[in-house]
ROTORTOR-855934 format. One line per field, with one value per residue (C-alpha): residue number from 1; residue in one letter; chain; x, y, z. Coordinates in nm, 3 decimals. Layout:
// ROTORTOR-855934
n [NUM | ...];
res [A | ...];
chain [A | ...];
X [X | ...];
Y [Y | ...];
Z [Z | ...];
// end
This chain:
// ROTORTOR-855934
n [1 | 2 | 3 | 4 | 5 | 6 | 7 | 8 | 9 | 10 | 11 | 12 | 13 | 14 | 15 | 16 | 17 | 18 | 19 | 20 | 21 | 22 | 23 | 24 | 25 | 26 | 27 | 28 | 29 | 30 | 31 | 32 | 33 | 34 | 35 | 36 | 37 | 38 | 39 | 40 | 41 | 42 | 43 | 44 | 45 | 46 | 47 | 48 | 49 | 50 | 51 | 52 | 53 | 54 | 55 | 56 | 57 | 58 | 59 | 60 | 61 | 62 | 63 | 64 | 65 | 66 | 67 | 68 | 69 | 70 | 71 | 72 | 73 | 74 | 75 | 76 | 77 | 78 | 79 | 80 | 81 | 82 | 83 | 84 | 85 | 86 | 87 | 88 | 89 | 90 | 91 | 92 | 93 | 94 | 95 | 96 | 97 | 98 | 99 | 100 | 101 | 102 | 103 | 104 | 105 | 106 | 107 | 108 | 109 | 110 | 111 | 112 | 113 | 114 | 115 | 116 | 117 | 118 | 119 | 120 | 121 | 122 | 123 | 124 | 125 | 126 | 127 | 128 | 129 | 130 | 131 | 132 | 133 | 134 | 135 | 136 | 137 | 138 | 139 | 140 | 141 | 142 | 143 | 144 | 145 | 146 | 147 | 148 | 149 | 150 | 151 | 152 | 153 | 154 | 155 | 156 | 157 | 158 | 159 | 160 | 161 | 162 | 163 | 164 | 165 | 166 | 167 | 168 | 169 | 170 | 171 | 172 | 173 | 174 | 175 | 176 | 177 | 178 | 179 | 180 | 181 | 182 | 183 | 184 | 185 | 186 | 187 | 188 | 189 | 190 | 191 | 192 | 193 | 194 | 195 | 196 | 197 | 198 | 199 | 200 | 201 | 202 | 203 | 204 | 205 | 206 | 207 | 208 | 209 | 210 | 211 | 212 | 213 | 214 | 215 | 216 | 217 | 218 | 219 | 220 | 221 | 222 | 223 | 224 | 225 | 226 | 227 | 228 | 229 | 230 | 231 | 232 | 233 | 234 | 235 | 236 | 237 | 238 | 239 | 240 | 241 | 242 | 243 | 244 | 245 | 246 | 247 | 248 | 249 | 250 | 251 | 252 | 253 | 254 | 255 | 256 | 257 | 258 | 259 | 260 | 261 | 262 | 263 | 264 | 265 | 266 | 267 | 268 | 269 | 270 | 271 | 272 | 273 | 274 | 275 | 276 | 277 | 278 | 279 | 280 | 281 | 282 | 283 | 284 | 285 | 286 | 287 | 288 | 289 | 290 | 291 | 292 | 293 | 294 | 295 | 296 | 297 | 298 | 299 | 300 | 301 | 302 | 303 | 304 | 305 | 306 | 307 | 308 | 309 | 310];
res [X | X | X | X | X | X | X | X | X | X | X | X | X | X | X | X | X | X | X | X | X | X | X | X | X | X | X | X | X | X | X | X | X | X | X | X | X | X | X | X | X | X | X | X | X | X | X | X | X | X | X | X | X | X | X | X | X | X | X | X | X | X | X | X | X | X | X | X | X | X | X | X | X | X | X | X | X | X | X | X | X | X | X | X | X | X | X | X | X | X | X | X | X | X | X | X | X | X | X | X | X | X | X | X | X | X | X | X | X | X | X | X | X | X | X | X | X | X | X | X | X | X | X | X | X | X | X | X | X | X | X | X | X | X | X | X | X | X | X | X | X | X | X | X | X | X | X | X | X | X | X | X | X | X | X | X | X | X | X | X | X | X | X | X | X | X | X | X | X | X | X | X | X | X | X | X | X | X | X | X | X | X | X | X | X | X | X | X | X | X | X | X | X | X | X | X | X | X | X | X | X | X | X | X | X | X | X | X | X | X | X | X | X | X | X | X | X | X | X | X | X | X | X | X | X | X | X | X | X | X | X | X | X | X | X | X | X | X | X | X | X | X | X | X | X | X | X | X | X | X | X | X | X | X | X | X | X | X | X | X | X | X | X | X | X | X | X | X | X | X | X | X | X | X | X | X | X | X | X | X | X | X | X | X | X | X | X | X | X | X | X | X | X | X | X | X | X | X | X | X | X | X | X | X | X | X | X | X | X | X];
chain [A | A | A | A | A | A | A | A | A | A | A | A | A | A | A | A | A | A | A | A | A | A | A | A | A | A | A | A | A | A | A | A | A | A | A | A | A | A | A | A | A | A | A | A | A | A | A | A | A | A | A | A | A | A | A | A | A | A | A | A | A | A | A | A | A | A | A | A | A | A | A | A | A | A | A | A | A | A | A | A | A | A | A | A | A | A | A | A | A | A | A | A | A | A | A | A | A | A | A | A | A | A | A | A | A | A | A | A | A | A | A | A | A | A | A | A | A | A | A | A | A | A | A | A | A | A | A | A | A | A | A | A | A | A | A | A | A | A | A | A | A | A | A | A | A | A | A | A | A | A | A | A | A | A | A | A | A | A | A | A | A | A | A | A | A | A | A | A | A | A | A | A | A | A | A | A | A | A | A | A | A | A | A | A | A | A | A | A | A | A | A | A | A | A | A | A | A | A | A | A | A | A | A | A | A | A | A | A | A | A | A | A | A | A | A | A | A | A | A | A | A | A | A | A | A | A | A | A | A | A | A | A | A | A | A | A | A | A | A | A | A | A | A | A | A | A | A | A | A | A | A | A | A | A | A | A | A | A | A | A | A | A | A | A | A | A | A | A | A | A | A | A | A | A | A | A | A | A | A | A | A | A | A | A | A | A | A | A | A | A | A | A | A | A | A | A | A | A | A | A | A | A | A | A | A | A | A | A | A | A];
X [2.666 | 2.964 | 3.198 | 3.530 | 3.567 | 3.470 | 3.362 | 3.232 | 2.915 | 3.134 | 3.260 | 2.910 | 2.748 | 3.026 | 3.001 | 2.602 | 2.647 | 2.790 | 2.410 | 2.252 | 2.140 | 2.153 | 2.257 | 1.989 | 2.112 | 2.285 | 2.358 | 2.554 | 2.383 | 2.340 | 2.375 | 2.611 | 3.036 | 3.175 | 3.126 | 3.088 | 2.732 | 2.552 | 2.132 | 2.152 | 1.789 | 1.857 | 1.633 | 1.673 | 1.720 | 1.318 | 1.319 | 1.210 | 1.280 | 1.531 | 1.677 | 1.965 | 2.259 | 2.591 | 2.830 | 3.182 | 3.361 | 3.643 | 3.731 | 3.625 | 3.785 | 3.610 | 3.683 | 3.517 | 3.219 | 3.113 | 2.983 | 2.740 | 2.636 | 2.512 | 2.324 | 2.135 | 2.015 | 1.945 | 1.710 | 1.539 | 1.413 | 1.296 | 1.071 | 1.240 | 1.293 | 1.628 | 1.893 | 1.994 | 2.271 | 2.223 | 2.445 | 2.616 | 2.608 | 2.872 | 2.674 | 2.921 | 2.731 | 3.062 | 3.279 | 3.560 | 3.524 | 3.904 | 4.063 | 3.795 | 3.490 | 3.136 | 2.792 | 2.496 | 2.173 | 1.772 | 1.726 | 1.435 | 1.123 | 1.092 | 1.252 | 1.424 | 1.221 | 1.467 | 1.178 | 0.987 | 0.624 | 0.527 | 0.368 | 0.756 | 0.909 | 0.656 | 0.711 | 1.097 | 1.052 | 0.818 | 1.060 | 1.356 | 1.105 | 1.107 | 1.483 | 1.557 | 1.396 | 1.602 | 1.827 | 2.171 | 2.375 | 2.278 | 2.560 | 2.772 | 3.094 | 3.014 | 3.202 | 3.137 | 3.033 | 3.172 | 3.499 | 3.460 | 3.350 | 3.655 | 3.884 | 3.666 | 3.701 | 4.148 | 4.007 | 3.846 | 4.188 | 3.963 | 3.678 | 3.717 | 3.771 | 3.452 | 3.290 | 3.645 | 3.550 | 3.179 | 3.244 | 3.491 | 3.268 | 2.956 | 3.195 | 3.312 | 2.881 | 2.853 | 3.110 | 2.851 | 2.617 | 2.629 | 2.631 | 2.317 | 2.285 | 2.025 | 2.077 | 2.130 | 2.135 | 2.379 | 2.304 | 1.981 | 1.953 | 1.742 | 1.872 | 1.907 | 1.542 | 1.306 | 0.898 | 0.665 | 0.432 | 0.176 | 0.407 | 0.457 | 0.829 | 0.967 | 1.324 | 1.628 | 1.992 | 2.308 | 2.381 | 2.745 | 2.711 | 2.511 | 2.618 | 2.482 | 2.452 | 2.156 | 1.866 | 1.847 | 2.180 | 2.038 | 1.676 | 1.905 | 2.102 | 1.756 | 1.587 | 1.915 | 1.835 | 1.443 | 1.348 | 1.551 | 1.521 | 1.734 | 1.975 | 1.957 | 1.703 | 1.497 | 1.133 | 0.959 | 0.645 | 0.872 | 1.037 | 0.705 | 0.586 | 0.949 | 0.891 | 0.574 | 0.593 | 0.865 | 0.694 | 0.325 | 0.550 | 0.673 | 1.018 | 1.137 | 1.379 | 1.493 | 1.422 | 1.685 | 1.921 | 1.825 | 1.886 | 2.235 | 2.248 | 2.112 | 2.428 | 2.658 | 2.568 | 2.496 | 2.929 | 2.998 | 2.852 | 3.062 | 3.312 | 3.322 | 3.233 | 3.540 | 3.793 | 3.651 | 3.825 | 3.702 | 3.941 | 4.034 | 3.857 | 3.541 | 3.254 | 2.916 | 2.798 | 3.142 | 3.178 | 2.818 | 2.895 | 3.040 | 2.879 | 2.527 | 2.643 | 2.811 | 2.458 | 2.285 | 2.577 | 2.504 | 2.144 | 2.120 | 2.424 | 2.239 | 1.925 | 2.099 | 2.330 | 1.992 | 1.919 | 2.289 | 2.569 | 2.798];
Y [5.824 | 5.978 | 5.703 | 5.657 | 5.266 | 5.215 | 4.901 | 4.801 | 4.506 | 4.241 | 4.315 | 4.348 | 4.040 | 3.842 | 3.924 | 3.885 | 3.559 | 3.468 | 3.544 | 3.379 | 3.658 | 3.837 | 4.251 | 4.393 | 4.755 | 4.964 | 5.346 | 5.486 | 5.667 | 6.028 | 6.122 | 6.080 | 6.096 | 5.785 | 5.500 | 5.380 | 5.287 | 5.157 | 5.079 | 4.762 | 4.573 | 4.207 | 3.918 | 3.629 | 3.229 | 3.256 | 3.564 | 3.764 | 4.128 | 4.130 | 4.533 | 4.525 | 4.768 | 4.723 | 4.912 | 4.959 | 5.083 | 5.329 | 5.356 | 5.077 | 4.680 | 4.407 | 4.327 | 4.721 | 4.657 | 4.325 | 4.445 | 4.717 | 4.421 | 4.248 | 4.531 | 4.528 | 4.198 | 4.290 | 4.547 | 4.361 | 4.091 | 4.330 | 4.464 | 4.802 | 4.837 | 4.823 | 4.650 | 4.358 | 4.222 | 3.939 | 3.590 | 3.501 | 3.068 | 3.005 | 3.208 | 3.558 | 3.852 | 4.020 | 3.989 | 4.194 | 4.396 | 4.571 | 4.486 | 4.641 | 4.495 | 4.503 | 4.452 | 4.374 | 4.441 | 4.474 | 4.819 | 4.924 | 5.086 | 5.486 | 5.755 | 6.077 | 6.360 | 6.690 | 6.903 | 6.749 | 6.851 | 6.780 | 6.449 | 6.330 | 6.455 | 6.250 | 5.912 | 6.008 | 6.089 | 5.734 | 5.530 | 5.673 | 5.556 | 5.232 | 5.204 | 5.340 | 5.074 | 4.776 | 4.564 | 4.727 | 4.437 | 4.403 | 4.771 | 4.697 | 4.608 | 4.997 | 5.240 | 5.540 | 5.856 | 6.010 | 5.957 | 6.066 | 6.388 | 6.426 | 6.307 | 6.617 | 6.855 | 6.836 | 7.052 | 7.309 | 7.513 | 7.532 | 7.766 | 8.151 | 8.280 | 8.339 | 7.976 | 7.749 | 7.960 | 7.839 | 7.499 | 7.430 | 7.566 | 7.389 | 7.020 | 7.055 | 7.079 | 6.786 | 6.604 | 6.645 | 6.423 | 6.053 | 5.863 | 5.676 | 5.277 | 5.344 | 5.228 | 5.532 | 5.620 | 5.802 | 6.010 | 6.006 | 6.327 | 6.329 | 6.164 | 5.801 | 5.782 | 5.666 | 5.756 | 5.558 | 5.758 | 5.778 | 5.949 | 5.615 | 5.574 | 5.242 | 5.236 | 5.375 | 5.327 | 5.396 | 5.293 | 5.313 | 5.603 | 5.383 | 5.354 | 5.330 | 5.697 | 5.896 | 5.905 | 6.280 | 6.322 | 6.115 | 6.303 | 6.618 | 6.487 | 6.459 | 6.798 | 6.979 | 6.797 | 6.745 | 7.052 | 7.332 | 7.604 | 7.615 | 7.924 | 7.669 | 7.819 | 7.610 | 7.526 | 7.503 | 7.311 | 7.016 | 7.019 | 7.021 | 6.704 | 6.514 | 6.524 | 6.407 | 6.142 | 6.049 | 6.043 | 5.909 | 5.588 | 5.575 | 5.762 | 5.956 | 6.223 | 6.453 | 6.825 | 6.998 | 6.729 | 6.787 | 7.154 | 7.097 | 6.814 | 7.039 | 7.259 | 6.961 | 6.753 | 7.033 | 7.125 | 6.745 | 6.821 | 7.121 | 6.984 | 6.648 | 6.832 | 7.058 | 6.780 | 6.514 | 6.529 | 6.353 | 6.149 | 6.336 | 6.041 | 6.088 | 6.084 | 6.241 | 6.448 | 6.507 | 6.638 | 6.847 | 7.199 | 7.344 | 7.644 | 7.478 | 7.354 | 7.637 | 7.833 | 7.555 | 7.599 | 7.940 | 7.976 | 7.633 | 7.814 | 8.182 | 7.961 | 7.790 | 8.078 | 8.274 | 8.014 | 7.897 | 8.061 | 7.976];
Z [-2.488 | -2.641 | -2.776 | -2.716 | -2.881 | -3.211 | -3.311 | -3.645 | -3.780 | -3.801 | -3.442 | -3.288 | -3.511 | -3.398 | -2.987 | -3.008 | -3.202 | -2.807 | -2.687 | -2.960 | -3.158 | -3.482 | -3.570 | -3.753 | -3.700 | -3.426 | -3.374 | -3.086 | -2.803 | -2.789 | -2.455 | -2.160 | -2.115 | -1.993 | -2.183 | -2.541 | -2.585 | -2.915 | -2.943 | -3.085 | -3.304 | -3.319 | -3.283 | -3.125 | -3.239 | -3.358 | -3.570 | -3.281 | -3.180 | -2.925 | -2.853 | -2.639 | -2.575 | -2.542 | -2.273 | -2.311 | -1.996 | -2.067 | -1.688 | -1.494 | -1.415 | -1.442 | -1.053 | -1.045 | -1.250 | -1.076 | -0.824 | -0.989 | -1.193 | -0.892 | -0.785 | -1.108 | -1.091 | -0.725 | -0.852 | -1.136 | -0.951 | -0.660 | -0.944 | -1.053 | -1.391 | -1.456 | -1.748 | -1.566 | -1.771 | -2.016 | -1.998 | -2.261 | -2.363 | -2.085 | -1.825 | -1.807 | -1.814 | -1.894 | -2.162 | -2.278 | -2.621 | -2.737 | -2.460 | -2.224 | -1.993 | -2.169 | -2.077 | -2.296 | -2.175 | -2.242 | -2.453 | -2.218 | -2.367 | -2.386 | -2.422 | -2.202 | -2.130 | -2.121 | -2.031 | -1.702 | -1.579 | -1.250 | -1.312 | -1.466 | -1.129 | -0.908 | -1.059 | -1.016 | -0.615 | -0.617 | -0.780 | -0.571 | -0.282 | -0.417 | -0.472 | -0.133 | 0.034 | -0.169 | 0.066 | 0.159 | 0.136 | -0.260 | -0.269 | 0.051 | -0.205 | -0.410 | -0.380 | -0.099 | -0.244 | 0.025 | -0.034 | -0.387 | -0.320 | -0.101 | -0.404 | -0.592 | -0.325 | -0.415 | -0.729 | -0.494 | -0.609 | -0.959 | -0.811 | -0.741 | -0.405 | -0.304 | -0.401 | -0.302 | 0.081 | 0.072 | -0.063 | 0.229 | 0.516 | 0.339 | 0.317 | 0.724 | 0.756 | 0.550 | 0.696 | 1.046 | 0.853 | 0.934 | 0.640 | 0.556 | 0.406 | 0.184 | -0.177 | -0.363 | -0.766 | -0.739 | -1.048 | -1.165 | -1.450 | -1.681 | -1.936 | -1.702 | -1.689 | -1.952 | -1.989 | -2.258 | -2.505 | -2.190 | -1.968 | -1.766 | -1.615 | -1.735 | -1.682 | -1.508 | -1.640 | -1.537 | -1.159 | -1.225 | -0.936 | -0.677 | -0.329 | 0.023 | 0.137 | 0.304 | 0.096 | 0.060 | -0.116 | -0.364 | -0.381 | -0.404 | -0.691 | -0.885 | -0.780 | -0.894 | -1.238 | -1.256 | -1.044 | -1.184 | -1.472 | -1.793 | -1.578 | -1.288 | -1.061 | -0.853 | -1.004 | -0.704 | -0.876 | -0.983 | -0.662 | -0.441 | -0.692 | -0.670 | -0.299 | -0.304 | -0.479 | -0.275 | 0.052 | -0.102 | -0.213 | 0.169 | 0.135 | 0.423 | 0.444 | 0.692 | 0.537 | 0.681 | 0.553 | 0.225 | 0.245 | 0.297 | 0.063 | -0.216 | -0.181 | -0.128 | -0.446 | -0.689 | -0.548 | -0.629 | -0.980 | -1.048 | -0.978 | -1.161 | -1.479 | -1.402 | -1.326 | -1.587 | -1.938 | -2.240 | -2.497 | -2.789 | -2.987 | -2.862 | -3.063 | -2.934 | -2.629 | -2.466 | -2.131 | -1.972 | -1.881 | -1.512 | -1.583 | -1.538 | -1.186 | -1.087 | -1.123 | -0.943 | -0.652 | -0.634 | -0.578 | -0.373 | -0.120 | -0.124 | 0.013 | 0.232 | 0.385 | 0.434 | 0.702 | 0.817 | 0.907 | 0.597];
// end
């Protein structure tokens, strides 16, 4: 991830000292725009390997981060794989690093893949299966994604005539919806998944965007990432896989839903991007272009509109 707090060997030998282990090396993460992030090799009391990573939150409070915490450990032991966090030797699994809250975790095994096939897109709809069907309580305390995208939808004033009309008759459908209480991602692009050399999914990062909302919101957050070309057109391959793999692993979703929920989240995405500056001291990926999402917006509301009157 791009990083906004710099923090030197002595700095990061010194906090993993607190979990009993040892900096070998450590490089910060290449993608993402929120946090400071660093890939960490240490090893452990015994000599042995022990990868972790270390997260930095720029924006959140520790009374705001607890509760996404929880939810991780949630998910590990219901068997997803997922960076619980790690405990230091008085039992905190969060600790504060310059002033801010930090989390060290397990550096899970693999890699991104920024150019899906199928096969990548159905292990993402089965795993969104699985995570859909996790206990709600485990995100009751999260945040609701709802009223985020109504915080977004102030910026509306940001869009051209045309799109700031479409985007407010495609919110007052949205709004229609009842919310769901499925555990949701949130956010899960390409680059918050990992694969092994095999093409095997073995880990998902990042559920600083999980909530409880309807579980296609969250499929549609993926298929505007896994399913779509480089000039944001849908791939209908990927997206016919996603979906399968969804509904083989027992996920069920409501297709007209998920029409409108295309539309609604690639909007939330344009709009984020537009609205979300990066420090001045960053160092790394930076903010991810508008432009992408506003493409997505466009073809996802032309397919929409051809069945709706929007």
């Amino acid at each position: 991830m791009s990083v906004y707090t710099r923090l030197d060997d002595d700095e990061l030998s010194s906090l993993l000292a607190e979990y009993d282990l040892r900096l070998e090396a450590s490089k910060a993460a290449p993608h993402g725009i929120e946090n400071s992030t660093w890939l960490i090799s240490a090893r452990d009391q015994g000599g042995a390997p022990r990868p972790v990573v270390l997260t930095v939150f720029e924006r959140f409070s520790e009374a705001t981060l607890s509760p996404y915490l929880t939810l991780l450990t949630t998910l590990a032991r219901g068997g997803l794989p997922v960076p619980a966090p790690l405990t230091d030797r008085a039992g905190h699994c969060m600790r504060q690093v310059a002033g801010k809250p930090a989390v060290l975790v397990p550096w899970l095994s693999g890699r991104h893949c920024f150019r899906p096939e199928a096969e990548h897109c159905r292990q993402v709809g089965a795993m969104l299966a699985a995570l859909h069907r996790q206990p709600a309580d485990s995100a009751r305390a999260l945040p609701n994604e709802r009223a985020r995208l109504a915080d977004f939808a102030e910026h509306l004033c940001r869009l051209g005539d045309d799109d700031r009309h479409h985007a407010r008759r495609l919110l007052r459908y949205w709004r229609k919806v009842p919310p769901g209480d499925a555990v949701i991602h949130g956010d899960l692009f390409r680059d918050n998944v990992l694969f092994n050399d095999s093409g095997r999914l073995t880990g998902v990062l990042d559920f600083y965007n999980a909530c409880l909302e309807r579980p296609e919101y969250d499929l549609a957050v993926a298929l505007n990432d896994w399913a779509v070309s480089a000039e944001g057109r849908p791939v209908p391959r990927r997206e016919a896989a996603l979906l399968a793999g969804y509904r083989d692993a027992g996920g069920v979703y409501e297709a007209g839903v998920l029409e409108l929920a295309l539309v609604v989240a690639a909007l939330r995405f344009w709009l984020s991007r537009l609205v979300g500056p990066v420090s001045g001291d960053a160092e790394g990926q930076g903010s991810k272009d508008p432009a992408e999402y506003s493409r997505i917006f466009g073809y996802r509301f032309e397919a929409l509109s051809q069945r709706y009157e929007l």
